[in-house]
MDTraj code that builds the backbone (N, CA, C; nanometers):
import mdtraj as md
import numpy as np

residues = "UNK UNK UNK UNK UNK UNK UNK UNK UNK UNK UNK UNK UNK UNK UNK UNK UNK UNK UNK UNK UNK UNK UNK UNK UNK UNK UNK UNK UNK UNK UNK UNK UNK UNK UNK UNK UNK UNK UNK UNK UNK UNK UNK UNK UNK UNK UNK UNK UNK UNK UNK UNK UNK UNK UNK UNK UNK UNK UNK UNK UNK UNK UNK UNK UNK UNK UNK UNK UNK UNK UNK UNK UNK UNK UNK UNK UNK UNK UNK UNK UNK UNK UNK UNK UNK UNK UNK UNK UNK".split()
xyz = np.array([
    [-17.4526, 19.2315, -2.1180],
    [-17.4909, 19.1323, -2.0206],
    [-17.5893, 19.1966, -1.9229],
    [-17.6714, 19.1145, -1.9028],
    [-17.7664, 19.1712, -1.8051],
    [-17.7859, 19.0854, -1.6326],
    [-17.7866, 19.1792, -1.5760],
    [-17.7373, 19.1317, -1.4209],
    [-17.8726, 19.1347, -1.3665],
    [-17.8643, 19.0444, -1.1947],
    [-17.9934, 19.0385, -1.1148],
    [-18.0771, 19.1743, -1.1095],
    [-17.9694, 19.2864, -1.0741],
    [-18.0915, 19.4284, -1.0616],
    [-18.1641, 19.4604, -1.1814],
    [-18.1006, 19.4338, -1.2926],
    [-18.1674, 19.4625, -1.4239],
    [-18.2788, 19.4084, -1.4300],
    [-18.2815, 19.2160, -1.4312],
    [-18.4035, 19.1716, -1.4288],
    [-18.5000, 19.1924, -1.3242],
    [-18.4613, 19.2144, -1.1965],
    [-18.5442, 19.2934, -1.0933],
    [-18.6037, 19.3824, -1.1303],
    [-18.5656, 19.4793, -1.1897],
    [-18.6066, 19.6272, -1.2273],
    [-18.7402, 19.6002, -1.3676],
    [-18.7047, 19.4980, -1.4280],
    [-18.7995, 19.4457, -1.5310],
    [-18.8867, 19.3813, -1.4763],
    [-18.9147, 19.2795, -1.3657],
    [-18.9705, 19.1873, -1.2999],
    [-19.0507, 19.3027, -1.1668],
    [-18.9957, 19.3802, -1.1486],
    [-19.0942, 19.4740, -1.0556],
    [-19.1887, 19.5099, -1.1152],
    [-19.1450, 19.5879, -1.2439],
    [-19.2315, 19.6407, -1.3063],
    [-19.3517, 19.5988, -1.3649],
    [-19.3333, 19.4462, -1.4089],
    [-19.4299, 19.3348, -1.4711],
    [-19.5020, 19.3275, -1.3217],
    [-19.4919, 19.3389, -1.2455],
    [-19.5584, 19.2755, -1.1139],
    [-19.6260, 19.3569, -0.9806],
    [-19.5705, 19.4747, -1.0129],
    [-19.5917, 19.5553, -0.9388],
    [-19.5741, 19.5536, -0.7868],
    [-19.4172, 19.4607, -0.7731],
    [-19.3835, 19.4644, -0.6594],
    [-19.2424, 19.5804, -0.6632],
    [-19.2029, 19.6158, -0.5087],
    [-19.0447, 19.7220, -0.5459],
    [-18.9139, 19.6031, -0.5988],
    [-18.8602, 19.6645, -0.6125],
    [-18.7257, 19.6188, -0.7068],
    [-18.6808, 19.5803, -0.5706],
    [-18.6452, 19.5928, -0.4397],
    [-18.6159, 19.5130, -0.3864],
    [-18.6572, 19.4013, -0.3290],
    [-18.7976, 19.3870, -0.3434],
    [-18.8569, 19.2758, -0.3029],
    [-18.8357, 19.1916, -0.4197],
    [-18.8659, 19.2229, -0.5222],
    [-18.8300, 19.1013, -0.6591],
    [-18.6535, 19.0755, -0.6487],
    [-18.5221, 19.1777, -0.6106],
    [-18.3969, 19.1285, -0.6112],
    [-18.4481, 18.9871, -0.5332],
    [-18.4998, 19.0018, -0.4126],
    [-18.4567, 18.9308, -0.2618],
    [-18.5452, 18.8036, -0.3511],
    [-18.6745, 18.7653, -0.4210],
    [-18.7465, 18.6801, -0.4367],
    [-18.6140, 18.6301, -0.5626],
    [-18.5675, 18.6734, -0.6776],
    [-18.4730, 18.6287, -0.7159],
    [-18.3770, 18.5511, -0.7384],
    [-18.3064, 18.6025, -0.6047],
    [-18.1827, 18.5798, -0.5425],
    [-18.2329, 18.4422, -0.4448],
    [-18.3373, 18.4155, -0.3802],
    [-18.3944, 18.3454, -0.3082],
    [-18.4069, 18.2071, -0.4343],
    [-18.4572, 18.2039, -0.5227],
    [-18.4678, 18.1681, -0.6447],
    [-18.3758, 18.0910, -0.7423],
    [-18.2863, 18.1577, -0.7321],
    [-18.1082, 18.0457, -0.7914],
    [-18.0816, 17.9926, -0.7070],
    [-18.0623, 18.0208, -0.5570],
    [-18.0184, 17.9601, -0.4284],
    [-18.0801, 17.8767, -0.4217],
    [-18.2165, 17.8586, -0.4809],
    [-18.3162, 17.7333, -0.4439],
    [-18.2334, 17.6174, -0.5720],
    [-18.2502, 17.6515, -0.6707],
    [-18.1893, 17.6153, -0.8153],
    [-18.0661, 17.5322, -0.7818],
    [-17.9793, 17.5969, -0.7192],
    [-17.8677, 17.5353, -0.6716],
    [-17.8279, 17.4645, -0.5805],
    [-17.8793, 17.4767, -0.4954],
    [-17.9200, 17.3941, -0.3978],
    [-18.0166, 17.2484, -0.4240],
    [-18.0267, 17.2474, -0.5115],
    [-18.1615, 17.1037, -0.5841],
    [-18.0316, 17.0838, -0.6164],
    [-17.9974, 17.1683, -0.7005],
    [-17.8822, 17.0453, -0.8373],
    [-17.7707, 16.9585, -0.7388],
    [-17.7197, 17.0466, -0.6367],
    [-17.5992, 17.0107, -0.5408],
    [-17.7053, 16.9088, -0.4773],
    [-17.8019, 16.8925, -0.4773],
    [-17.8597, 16.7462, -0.3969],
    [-17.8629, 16.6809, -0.4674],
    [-17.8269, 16.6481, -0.6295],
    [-17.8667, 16.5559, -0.7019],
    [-17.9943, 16.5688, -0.8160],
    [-18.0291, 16.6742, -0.7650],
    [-18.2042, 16.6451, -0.8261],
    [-18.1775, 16.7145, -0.9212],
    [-18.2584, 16.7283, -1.0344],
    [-18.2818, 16.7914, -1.1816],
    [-18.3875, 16.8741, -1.1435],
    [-18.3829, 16.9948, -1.1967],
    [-18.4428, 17.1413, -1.2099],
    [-18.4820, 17.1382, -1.2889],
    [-18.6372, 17.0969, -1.3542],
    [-18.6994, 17.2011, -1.4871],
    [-18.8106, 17.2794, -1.4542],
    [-18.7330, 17.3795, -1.5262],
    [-18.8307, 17.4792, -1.5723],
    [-18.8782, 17.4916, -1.6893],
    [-19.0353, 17.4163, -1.7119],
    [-19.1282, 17.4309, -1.8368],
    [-19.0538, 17.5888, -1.8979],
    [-19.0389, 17.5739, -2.0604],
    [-19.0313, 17.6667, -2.1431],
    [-18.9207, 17.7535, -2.1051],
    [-18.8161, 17.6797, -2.0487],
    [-18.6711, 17.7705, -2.0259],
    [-18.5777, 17.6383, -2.0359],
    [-18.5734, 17.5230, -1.9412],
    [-18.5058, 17.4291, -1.9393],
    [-18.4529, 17.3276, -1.8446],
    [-18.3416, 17.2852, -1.8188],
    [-18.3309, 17.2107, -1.7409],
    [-18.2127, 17.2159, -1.6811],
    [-18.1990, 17.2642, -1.5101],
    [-18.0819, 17.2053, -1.4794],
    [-17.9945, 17.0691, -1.4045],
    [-17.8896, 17.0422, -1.4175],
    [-17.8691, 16.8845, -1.3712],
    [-17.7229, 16.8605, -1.3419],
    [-17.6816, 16.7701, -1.2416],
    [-17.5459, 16.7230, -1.2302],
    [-17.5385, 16.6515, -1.3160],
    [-17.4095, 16.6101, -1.4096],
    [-17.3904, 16.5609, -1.4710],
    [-17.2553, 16.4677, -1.4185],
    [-17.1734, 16.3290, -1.4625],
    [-17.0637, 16.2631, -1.4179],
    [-17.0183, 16.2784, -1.5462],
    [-16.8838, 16.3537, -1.5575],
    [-16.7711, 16.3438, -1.6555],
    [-16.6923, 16.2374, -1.6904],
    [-16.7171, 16.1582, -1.7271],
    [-16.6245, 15.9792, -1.7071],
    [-16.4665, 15.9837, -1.6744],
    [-16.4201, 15.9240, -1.6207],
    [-16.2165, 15.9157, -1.6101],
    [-16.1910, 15.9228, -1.7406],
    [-16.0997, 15.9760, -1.8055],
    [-16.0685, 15.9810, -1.8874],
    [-15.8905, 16.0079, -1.9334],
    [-15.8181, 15.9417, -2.0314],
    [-15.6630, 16.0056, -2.0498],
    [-15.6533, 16.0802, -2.1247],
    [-15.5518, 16.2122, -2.0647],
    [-15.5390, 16.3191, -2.1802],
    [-15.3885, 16.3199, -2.1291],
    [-15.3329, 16.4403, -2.2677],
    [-15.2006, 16.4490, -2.2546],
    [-15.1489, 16.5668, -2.2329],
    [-15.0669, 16.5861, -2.1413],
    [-14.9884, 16.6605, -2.1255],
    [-14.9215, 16.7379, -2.2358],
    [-14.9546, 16.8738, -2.3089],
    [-14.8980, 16.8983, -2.4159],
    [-14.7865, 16.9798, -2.3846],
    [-14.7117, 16.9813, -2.2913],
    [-14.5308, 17.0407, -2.2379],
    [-14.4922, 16.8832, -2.2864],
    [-14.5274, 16.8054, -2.1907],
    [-14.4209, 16.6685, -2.1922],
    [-14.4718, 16.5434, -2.2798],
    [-14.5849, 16.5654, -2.3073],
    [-14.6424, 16.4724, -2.4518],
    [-14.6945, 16.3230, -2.3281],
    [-14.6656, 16.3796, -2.1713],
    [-14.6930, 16.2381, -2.0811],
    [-14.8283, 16.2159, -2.0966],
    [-14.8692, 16.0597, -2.0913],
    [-15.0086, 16.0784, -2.0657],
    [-15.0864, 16.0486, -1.9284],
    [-15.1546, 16.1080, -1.9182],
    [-15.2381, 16.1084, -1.7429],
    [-15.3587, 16.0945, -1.7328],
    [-15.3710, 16.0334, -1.6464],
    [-15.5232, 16.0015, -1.5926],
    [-15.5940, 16.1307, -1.5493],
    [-15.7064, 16.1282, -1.5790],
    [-15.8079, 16.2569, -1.5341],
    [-15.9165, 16.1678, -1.5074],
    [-15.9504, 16.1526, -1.3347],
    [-16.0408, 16.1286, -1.2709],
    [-16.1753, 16.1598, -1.3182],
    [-16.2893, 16.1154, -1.3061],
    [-16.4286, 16.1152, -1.2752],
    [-16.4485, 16.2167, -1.2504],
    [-16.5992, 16.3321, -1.2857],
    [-16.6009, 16.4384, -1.1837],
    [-16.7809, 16.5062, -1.2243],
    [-16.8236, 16.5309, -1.0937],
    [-16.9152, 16.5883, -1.1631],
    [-16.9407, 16.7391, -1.1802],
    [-16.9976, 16.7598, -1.3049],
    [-17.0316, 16.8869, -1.3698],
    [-17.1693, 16.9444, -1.3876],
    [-17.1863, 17.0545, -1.3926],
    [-17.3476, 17.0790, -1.4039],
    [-17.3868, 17.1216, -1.5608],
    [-17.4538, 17.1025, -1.5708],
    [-17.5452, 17.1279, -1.6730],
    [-17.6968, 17.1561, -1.7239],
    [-17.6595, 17.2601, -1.8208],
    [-17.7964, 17.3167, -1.8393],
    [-17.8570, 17.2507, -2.0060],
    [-17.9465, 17.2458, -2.0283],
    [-17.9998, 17.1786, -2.1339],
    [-18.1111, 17.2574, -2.1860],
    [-18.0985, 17.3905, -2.2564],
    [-18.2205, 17.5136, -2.3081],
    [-18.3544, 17.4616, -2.3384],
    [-18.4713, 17.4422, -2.3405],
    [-18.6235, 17.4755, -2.3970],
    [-18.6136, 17.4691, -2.5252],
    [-18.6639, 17.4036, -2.6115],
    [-18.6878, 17.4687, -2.6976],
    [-18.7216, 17.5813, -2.7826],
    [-18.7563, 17.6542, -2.6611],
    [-18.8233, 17.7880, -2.7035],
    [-18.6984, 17.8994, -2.6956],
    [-18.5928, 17.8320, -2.6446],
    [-18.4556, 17.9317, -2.6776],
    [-18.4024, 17.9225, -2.8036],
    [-18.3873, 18.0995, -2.8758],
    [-18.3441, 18.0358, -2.9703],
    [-18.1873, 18.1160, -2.9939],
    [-18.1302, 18.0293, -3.0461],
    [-18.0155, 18.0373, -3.0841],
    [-17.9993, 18.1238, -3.1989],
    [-17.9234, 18.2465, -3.2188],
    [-17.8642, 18.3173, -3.3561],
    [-17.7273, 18.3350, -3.3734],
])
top = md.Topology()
chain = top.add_chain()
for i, resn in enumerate(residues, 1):
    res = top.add_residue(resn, chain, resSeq=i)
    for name in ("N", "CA", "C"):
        top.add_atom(name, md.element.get_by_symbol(name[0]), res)
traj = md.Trajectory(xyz[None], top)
């Protein structure tokens, strides 16, 4: 798995800024990302993808201790939706 300093450390180098100025531009960067989606709005990024709130519908599932069945409320979830240009192996 590769973490923020890693891609910093790759992203400095492409750019020729220090690794802490690319962490902080980064990090500045998802916060923006997340902050859109928690307002509602959809995030794309040409040639990576898309992010978005999504509404999970109410739905009944069952209790598999007591076989009861229960309501599971509405809810929203986020979601990402890849580029085409991701590829899957």
């Amino acid at each position: 798995m590769v973490g923020i300093s890693e891609i910093a450390k790759n992203v400095a180098k492409k750019t020729g800024v220090s690794q802490k100025q690319a962490k902080a531009v980064i990090k500045a960067f998802v916060e923006e990302i997340v902050d859109q989606v928690n307002k509602g709005n959809k995030v794309n990024l040409v040639g990576f993808g898309i992010f978005e709130r999504r509404v999970q519908k109410a739905r009944k599932a069952m209790n598999p201790r007591t076989k009861e069945i229960i309501h599971v409320p509405s809810k929203k979830k986020f979601a990402f939706r890849p580029s085409g240009k991701i590829k899957y192996q």
